[in-house]
mmCIF file as gemmi writes it, N, C-alpha and C atoms, coordinates in Angstrom:
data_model
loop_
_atom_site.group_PDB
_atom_site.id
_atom_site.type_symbol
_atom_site.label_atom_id
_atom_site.label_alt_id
_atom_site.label_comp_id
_atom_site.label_asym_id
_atom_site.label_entity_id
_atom_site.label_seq_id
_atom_site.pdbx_PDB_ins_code
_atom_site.Cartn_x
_atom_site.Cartn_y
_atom_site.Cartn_z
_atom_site.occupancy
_atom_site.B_iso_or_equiv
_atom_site.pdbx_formal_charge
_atom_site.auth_seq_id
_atom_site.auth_asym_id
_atom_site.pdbx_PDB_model_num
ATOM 1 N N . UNK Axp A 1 ? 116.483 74.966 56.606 1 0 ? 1 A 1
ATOM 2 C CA . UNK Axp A 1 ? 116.201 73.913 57.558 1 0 ? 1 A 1
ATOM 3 C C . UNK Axp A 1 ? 117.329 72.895 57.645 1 0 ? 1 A 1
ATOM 4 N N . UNK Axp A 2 ? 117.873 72.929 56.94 1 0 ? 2 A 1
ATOM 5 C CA . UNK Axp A 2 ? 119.082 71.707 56.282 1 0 ? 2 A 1
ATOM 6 C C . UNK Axp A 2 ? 120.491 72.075 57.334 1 0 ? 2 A 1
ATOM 7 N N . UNK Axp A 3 ? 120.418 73.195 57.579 1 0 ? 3 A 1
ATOM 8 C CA . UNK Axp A 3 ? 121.417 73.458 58.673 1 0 ? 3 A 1
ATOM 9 C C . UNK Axp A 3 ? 120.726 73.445 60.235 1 0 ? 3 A 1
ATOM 10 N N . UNK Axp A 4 ? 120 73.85 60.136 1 0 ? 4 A 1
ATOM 11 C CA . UNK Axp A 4 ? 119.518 73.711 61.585 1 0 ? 4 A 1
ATOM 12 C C . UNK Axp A 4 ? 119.2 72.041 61.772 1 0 ? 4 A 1
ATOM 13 N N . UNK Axp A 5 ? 119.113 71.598 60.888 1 0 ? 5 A 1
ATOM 14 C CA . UNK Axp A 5 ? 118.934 69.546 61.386 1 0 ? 5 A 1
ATOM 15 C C . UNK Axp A 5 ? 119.924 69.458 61.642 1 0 ? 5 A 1
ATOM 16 N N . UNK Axp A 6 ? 121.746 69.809 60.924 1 0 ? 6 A 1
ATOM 17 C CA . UNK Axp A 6 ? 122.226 69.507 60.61 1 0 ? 6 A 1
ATOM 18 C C . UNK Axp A 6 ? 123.011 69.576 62.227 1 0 ? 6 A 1
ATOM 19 N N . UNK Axp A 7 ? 122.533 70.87 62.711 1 0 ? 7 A 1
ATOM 20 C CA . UNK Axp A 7 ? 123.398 71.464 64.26 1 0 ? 7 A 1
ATOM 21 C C . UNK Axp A 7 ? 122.908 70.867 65.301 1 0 ? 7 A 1
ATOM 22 N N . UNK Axp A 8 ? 121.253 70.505 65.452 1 0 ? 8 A 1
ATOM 23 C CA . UNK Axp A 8 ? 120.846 69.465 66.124 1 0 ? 8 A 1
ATOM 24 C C . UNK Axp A 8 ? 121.707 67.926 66.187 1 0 ? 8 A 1
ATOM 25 N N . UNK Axp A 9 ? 121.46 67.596 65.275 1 0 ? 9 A 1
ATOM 26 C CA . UNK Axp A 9 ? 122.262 65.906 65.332 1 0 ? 9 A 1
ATOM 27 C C . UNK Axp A 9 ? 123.372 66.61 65.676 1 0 ? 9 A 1
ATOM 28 N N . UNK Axp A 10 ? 124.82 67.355 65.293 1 0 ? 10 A 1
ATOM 29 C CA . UNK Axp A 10 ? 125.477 66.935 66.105 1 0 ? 10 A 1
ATOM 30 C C . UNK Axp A 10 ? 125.277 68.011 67.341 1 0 ? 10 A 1
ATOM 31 N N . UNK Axp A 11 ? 124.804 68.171 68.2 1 0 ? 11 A 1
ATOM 32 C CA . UNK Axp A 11 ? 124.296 69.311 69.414 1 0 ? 11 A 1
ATOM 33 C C . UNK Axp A 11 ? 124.216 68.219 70.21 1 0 ? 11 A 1
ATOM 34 N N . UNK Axp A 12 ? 123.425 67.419 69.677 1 0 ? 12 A 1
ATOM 35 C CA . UNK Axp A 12 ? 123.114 65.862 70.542 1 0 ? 12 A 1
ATOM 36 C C . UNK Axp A 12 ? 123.215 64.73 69.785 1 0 ? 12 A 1
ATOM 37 N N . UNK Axp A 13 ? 124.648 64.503 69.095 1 0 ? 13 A 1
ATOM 38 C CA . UNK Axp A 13 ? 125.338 63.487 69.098 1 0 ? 13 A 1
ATOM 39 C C . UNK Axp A 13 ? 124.477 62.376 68.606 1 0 ? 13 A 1
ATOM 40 N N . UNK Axp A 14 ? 123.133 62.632 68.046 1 0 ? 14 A 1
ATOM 41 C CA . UNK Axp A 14 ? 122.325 61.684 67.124 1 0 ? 14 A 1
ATOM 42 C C . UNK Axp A 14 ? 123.551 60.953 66.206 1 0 ? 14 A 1
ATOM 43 N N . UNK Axp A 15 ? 124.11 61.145 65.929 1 0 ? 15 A 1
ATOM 44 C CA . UNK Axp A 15 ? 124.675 60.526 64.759 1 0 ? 15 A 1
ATOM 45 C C . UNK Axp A 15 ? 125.791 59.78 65.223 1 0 ? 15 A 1
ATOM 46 N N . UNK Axp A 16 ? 126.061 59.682 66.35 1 0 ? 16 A 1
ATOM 47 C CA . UNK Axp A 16 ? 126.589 58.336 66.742 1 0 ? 16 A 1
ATOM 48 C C . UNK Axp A 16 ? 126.234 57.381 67.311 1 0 ? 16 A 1
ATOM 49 N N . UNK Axp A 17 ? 126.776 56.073 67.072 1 0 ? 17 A 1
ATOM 50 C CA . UNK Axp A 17 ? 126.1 54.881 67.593 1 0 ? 17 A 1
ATOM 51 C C . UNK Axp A 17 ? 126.341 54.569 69.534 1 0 ? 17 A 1
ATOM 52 N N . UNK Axp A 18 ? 124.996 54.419 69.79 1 0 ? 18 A 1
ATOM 53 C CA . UNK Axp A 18 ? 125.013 53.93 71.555 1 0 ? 18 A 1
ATOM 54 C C . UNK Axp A 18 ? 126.122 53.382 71.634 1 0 ? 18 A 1
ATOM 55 N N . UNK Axp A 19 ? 126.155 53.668 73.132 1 0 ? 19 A 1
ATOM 56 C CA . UNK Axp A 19 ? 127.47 52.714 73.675 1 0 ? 19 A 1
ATOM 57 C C . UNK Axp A 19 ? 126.73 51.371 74.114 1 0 ? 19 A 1
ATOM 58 N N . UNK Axp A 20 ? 127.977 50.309 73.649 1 0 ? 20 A 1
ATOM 59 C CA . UNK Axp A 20 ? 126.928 48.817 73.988 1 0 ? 20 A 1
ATOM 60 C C . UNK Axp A 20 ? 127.726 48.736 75.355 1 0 ? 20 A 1
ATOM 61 N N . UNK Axp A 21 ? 126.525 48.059 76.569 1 0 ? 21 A 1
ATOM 62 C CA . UNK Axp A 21 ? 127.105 47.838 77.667 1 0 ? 21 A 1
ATOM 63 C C . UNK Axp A 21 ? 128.239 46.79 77.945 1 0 ? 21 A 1
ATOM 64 N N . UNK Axp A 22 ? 129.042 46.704 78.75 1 0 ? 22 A 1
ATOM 65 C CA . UNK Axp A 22 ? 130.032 45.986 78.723 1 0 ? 22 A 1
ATOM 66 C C . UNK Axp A 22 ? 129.787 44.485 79.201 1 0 ? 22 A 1
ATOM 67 N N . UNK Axp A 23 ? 128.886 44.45 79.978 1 0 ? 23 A 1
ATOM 68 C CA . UNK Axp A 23 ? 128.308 42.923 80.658 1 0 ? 23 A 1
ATOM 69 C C . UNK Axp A 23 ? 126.67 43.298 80.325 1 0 ? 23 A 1
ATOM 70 N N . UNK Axp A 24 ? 126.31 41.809 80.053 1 0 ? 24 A 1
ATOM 71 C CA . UNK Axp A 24 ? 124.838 41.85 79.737 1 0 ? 24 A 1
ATOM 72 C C . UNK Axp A 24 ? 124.775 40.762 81.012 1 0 ? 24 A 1
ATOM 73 N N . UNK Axp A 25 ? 122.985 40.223 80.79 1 0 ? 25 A 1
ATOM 74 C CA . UNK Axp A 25 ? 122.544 39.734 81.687 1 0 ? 25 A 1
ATOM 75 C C . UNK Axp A 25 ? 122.815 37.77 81.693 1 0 ? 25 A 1
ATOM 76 N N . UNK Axp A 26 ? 122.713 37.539 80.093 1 0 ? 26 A 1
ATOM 77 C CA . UNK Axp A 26 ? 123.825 36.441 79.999 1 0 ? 26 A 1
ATOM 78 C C . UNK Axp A 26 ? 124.792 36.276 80.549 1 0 ? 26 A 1
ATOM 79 N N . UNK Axp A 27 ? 125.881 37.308 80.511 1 0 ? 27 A 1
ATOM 80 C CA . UNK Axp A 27 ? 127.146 37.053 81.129 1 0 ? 27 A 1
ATOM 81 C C . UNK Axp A 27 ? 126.851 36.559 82.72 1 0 ? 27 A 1
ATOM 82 N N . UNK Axp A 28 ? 126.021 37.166 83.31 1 0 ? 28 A 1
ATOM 83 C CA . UNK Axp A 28 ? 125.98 37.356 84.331 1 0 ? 28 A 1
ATOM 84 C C . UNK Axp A 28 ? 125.429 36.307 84.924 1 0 ? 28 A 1
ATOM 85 N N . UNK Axp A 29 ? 124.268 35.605 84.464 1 0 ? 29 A 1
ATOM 86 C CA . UNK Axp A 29 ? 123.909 34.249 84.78 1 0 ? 29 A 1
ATOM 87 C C . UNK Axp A 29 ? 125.659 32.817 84.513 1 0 ? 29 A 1
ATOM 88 N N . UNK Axp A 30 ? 125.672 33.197 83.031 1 0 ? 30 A 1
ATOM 89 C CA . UNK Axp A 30 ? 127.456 32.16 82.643 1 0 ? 30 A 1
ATOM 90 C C . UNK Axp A 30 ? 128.38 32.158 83.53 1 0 ? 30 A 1
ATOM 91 N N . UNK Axp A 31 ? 128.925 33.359 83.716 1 0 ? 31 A 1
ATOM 92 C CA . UNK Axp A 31 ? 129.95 33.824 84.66 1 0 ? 31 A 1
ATOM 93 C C . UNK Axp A 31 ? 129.898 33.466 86.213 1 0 ? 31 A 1
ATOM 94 N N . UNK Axp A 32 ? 128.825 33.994 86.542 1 0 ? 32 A 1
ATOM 95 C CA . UNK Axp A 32 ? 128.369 34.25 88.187 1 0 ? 32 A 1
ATOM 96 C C . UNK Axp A 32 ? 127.76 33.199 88.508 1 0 ? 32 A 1
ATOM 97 N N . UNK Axp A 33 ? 126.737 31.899 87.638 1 0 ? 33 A 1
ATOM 98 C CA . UNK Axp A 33 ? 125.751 31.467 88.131 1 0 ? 33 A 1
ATOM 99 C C . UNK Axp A 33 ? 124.899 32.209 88.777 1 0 ? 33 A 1
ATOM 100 N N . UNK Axp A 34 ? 123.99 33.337 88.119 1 0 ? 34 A 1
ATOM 101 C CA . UNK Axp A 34 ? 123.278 34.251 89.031 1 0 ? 34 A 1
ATOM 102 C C . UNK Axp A 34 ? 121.855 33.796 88.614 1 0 ? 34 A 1
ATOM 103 N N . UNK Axp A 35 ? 120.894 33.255 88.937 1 0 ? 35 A 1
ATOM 104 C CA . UNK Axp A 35 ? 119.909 33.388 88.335 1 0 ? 35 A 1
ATOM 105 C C . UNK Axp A 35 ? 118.944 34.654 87.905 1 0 ? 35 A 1
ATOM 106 N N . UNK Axp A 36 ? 118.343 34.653 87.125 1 0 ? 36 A 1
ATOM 107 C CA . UNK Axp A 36 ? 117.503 35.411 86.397 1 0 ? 36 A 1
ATOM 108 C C . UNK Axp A 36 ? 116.393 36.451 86.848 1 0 ? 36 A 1
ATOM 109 N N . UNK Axp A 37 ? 116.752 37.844 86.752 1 0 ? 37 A 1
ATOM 110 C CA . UNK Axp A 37 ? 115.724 38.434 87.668 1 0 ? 37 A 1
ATOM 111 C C . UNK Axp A 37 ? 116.084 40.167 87.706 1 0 ? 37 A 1
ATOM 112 N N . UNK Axp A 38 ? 115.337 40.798 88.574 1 0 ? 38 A 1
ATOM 113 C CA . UNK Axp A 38 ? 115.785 42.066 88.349 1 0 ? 38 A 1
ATOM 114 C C . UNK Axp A 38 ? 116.91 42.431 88.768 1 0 ? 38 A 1
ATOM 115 N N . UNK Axp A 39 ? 118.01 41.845 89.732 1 0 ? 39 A 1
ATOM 116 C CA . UNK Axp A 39 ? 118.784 42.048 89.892 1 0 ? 39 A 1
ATOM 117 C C . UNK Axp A 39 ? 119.9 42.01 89.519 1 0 ? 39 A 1
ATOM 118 N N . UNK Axp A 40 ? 119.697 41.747 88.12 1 0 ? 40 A 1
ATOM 119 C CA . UNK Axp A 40 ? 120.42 41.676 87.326 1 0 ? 40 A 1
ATOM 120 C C . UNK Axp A 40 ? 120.829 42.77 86.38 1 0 ? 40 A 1
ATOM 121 N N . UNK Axp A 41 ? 120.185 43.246 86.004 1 0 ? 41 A 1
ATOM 122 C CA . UNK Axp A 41 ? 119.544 44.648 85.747 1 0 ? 41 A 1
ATOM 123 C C . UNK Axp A 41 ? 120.024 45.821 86.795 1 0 ? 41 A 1
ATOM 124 N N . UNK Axp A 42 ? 120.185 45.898 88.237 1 0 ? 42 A 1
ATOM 125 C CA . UNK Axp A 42 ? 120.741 46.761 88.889 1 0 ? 42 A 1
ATOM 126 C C . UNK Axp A 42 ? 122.088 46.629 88.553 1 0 ? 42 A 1
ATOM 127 N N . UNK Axp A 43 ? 123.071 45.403 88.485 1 0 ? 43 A 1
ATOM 128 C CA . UNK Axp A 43 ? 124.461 45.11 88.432 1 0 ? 43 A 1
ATOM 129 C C . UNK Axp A 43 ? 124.88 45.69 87.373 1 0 ? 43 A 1
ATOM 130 N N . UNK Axp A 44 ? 124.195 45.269 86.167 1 0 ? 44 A 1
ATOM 131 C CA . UNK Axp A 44 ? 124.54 45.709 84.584 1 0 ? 44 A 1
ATOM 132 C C . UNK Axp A 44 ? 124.454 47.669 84.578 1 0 ? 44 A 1
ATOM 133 N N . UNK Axp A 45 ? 123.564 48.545 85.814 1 0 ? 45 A 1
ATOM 134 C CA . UNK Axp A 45 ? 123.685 49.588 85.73 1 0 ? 45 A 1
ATOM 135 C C . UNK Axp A 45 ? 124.343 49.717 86.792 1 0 ? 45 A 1
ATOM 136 N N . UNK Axp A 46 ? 125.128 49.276 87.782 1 0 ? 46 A 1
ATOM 137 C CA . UNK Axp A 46 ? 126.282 49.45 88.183 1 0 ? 46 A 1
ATOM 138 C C . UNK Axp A 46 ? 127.499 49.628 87.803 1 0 ? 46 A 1
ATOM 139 N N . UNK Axp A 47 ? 127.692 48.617 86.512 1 0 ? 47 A 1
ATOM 140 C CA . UNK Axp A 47 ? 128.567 48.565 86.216 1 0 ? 47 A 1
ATOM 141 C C . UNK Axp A 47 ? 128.639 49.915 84.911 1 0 ? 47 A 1
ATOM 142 N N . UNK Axp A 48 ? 127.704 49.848 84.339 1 0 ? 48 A 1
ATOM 143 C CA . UNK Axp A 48 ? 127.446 51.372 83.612 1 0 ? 48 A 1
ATOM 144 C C . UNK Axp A 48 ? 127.722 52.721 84.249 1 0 ? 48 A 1
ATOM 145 N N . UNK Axp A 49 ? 127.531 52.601 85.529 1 0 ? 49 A 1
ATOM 146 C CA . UNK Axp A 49 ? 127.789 54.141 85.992 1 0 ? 49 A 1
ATOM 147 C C . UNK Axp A 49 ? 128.947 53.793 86.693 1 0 ? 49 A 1
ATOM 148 N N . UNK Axp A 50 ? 130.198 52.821 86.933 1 0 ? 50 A 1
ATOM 149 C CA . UNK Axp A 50 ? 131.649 52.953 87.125 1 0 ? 50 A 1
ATOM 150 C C . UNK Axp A 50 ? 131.89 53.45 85.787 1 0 ? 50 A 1
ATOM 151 N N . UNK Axp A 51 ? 131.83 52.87 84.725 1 0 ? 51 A 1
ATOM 152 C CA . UNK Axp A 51 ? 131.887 52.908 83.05 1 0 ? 51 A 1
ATOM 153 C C . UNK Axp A 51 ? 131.729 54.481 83.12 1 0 ? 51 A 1
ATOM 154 N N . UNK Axp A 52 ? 130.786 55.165 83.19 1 0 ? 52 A 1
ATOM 155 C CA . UNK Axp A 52 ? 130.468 56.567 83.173 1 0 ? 52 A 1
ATOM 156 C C . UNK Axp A 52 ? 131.637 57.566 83.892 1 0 ? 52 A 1
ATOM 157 N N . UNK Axp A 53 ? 131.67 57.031 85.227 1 0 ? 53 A 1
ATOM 158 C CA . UNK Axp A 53 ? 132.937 58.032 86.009 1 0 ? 53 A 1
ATOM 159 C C . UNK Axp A 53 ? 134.163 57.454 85.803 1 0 ? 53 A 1
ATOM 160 N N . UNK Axp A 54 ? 134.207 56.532 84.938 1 0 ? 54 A 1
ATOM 161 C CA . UNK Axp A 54 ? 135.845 56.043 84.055 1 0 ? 54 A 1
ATOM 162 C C . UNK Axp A 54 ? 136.623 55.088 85.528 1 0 ? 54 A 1
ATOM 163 N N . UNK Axp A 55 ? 135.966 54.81 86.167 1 0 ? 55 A 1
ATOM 164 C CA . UNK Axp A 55 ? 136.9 53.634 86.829 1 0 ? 55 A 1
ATOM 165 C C . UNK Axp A 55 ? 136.42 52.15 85.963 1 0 ? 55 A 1
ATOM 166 N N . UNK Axp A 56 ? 135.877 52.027 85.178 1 0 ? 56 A 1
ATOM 167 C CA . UNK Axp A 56 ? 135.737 50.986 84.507 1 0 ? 56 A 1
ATOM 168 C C . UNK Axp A 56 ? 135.721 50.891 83.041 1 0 ? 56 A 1
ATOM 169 N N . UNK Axp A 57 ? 136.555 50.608 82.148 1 0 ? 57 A 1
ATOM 170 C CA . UNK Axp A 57 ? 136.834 50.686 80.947 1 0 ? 57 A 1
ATOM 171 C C . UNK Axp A 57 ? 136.791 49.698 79.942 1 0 ? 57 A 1
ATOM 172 N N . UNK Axp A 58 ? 136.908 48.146 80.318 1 0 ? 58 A 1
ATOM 173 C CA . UNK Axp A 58 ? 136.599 46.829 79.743 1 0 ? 58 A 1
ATOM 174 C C . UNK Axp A 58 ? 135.88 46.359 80.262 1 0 ? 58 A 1
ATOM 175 N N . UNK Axp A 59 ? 135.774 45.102 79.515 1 0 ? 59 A 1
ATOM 176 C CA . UNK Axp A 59 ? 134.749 44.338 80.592 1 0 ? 59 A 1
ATOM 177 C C . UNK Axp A 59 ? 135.55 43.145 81.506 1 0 ? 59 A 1
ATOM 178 N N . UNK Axp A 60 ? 137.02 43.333 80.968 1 0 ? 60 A 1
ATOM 179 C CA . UNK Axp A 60 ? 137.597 42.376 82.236 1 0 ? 60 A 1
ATOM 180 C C . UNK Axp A 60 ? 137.278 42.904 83.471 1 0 ? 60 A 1
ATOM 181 N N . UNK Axp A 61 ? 137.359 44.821 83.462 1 0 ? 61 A 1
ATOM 182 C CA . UNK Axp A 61 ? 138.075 45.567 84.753 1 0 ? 61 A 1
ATOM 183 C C . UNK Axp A 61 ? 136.352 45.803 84.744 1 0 ? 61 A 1
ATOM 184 N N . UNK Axp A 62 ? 135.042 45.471 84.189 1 0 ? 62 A 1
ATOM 185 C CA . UNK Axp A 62 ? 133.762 45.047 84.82 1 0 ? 62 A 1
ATOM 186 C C . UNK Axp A 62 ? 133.43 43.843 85.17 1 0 ? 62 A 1
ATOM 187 N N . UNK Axp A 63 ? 134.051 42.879 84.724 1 0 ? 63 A 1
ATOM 188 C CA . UNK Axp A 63 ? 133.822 41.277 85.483 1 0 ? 63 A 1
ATOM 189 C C . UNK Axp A 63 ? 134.8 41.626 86.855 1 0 ? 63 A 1
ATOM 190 N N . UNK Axp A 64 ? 135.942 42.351 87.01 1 0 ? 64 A 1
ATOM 191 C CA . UNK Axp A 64 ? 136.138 42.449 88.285 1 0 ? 64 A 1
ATOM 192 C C . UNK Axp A 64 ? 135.716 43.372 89.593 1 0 ? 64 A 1
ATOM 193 N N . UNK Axp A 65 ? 135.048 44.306 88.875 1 0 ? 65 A 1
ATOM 194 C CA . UNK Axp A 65 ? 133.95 44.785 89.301 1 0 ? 65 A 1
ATOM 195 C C . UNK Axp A 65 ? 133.388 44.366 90.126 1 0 ? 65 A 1
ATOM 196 N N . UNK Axp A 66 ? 132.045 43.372 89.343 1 0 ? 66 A 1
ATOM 197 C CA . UNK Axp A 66 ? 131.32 42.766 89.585 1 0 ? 66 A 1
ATOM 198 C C . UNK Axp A 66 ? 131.616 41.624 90.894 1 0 ? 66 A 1
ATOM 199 N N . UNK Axp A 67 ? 133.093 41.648 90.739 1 0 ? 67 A 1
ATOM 200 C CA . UNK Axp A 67 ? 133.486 40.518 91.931 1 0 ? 67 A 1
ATOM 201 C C . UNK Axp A 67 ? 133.712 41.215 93.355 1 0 ? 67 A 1
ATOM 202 N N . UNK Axp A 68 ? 133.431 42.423 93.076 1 0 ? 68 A 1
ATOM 203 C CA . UNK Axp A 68 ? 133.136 42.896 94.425 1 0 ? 68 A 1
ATOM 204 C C . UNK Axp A 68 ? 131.462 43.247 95.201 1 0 ? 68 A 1
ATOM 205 N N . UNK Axp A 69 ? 130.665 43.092 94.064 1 0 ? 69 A 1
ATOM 206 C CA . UNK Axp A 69 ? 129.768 43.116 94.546 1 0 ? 69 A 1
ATOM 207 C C . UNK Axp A 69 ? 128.621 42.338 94.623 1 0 ? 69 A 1
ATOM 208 N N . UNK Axp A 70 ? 129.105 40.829 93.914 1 0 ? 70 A 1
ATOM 209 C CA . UNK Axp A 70 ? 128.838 39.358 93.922 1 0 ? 70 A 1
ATOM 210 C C . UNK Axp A 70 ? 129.317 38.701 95.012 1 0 ? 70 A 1
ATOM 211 N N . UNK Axp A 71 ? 128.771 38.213 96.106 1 0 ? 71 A 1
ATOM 212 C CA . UNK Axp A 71 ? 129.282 37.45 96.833 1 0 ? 71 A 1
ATOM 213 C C . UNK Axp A 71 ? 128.757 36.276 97.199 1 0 ? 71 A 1
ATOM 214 N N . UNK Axp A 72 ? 129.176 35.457 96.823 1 0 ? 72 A 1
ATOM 215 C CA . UNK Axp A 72 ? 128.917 34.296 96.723 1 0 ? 72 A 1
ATOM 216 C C . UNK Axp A 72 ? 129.392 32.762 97.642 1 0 ? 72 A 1
């Protein structure tokens, strides 16, 4: 059994730690003045799925991101 746990975790990468998102919902109120709400929550997975197809790699090049789809 000790090998078959062993091919699972890494099969699916159990054994590494989540990726932490690059902007939270703090930032986003600090930064933006955005108030508080679900739409905040869509932005933060916006910016996760640039993050995913690699046009977004920090969170500078996601705060500028975000400045395209903040308009204020």
């Amino acid at each position: 059994y000790g090998a078959l746990f062993t091919k699972i975790i890494l099969q699916y990468q159990l054994d590494e730690e989540p990726t932490k998102p690059l902007i939270h919902g703090q930032d986003l109120i600090d930064i933006f003045q955005l108030e508080p709400g679900p739409y905040l929550g869509d932005l933060i997975r916006a910016v996760e799925n640039e993050r995913d197809q690699g046009n977004v790699k920090t969170r500078e090049e996601a705060i500028e991101y975000l400045k395209t789809l903040i308009k204020k």
